[in-house]
ROVOBA-930453 format. One record per residue (C-alpha): x, y, z. Coordinates in steps of 0.25 Angstrom, whole numbers, plus 5000, padded with zeros to 4 digits. Layout:
XYZ;...
***
This chain:
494949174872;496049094880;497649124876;497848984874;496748974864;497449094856;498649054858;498748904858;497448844852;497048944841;498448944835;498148794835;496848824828;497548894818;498448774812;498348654819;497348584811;497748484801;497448594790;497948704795;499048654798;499448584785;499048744779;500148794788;499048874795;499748974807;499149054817;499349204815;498649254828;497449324834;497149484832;496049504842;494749414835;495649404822;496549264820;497649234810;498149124802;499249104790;499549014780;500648994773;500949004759;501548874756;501548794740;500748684745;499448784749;499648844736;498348834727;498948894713;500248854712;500448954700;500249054707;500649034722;499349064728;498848994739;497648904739;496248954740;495748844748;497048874759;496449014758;495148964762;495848864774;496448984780;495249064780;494248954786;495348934797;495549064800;494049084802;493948974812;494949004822;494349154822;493049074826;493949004837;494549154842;493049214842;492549104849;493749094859;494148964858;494148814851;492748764847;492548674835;492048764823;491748734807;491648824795;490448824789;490548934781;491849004773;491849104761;493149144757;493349254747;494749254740;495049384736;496549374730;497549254729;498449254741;499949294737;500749184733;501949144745;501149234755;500549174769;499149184771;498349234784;496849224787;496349314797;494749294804;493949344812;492549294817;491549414817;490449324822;490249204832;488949154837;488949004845;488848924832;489549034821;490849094820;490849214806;492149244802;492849324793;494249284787;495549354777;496649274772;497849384768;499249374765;499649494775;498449604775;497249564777;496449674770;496949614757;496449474758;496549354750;495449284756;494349324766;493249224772;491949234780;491549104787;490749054796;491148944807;490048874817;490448844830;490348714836;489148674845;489348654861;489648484861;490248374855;491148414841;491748284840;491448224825;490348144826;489548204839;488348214831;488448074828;488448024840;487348094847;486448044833;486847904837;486547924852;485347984849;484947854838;485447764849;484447804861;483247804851;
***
């Protein structure tokens, strides 16, 4: 894995899309195959007003991010990826006025798959207020932009 990829893009992985960085997403780092990221608590992600408690569905955000960039770290570099599976399993409500962190690791990668596991915690992460297993694929070797598979169909209807 190059430096500039763990220290310049992958930081930018972490909160530079639109999302993410409307979430307040941060980079927290890289311990060994294991990568970090925060949110913070803030009113406006807060999913029970009443009792303070962040939103389930940020919970999920976290998680799904989280598990993607430790597909980029296992693979070493950028390479477009989608989630096509998620199971999160809440376990307690994150204490109110408290940052989240997610941490993930991916256990297994083939050409097309990347497995991870993921936790999101306040500060230990053996006591959990979320833990996820997902499952990424890995783009093919070719043309990603939107619409590629269109126009080879096209191409293909034209020369016939």
């Amino acid at each position: 894995m190059t430096d500039a990829f763990l220290t310049t893009l992958l930081p930018q992985l972490a909160s530079g899309a639109a999302h993410t960085h409307a979430l307040g997403f941060s980079y927290e780092g890289l311990d060994g195959d294991r990568v970090r990221i925060r949110a913070p608590y803030r009113d406006d992600l807060v999913g029970d007003p009443e009792t303070g408690v962040l939103a389930g569905g940020l919970v999920t955000t976290l998680l799904d991010h989280v598990g993607g960039l430790a597909v980029w770290v296992a693979l070493k570099t950028y390479q477009p990826i989608a989630t096509l599976d998620l199971r999160v399993d809440y376990m307690r409500a994150a204490v109110p006025g408290r940052d989240l962190i997610a941490e993930a690791r991916c256990y297994r990668l083939t050409r097309t798959l990347g497995f991870v596991r993921a936790w999101a915690f306040e500060d230990d992460p053996t006591d959990p207020v979320a833990a996820a297993q997902s499952a990424y694929v890995i783009s093919a070797e070719g043309d990603h932009r939107a619409g590629a598979n269109l126009r080879a169909a096209r191409a293909a209807g034209a020369a016939a």
